[in-house]
C-alpha angles and dihedrals in degrees: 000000000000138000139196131214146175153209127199124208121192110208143203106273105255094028095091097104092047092055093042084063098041084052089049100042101045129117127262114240115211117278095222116093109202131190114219089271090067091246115140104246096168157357144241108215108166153351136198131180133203131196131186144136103348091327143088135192128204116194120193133180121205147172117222138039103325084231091061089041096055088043094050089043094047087060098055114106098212080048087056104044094047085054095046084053097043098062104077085059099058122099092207108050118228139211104229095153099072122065090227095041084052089054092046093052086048091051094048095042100037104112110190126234107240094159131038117158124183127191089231102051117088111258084251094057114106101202098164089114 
């Protein structure tokens, strides 16, 4: 079963196109999650951005534990490198170089799923989770 999450980042007013085309042009990490071992323990299947007025929104869904998925995530170079580029965009700065500052920034960003519909689901089925 799949979830979905998602991180807010308020930016500096007048830098939305240039976030548009950091979010285009990024790299794609790859989509296996995989425990020391080397066993798949989860998927990346899919991301969206959005970007508006002084705010972006990035949606992801994944398979796994969310912990092993933002591990796995936080080591990605194209994942890096969007974030490195990223920074000078953001009205609030952010501490992404420390493991506890990057936790912090997760924790303040994270926005929670309460609602996903699908056409294909019966109207009785609560699929948020």
């Amino acid at each position: 079963m799949s979830t979905w999450h998602a991180l807010f980042y308020p930016l500096k007013a007048g830098s939305e196109e240039t976030v548009k085309e950091l979010f285009r042009t990024s790299g794609r990490p790859r989509f296996e999650v995989r425990n020391d071992d080397g066993d798949v323990v989860g998927r990346l299947l899919g991301t969206m951005a959005f970007v508006g007025k002084e705010m972006a929104v990035r949606v992801i869904e994944v398979e796994g534990p969310l912990p092993m998925v933002a591990g796995h995530m936080s080591r990605q170079p194209e994942v890096r490198e969007f974030e490195r580029q990223l920074e000078e965009h953001l009205s609030r700065p952010r501490d992404m170089v420390t493991p506890e500052g990057a936790r912090q920034f997760f924790r303040d960003a994270a926005l929670e799923c309460v609602l996903a519909r699908r056409h294909d689901q019966p109207l009785d089925a609560v699929a948020a989770h």
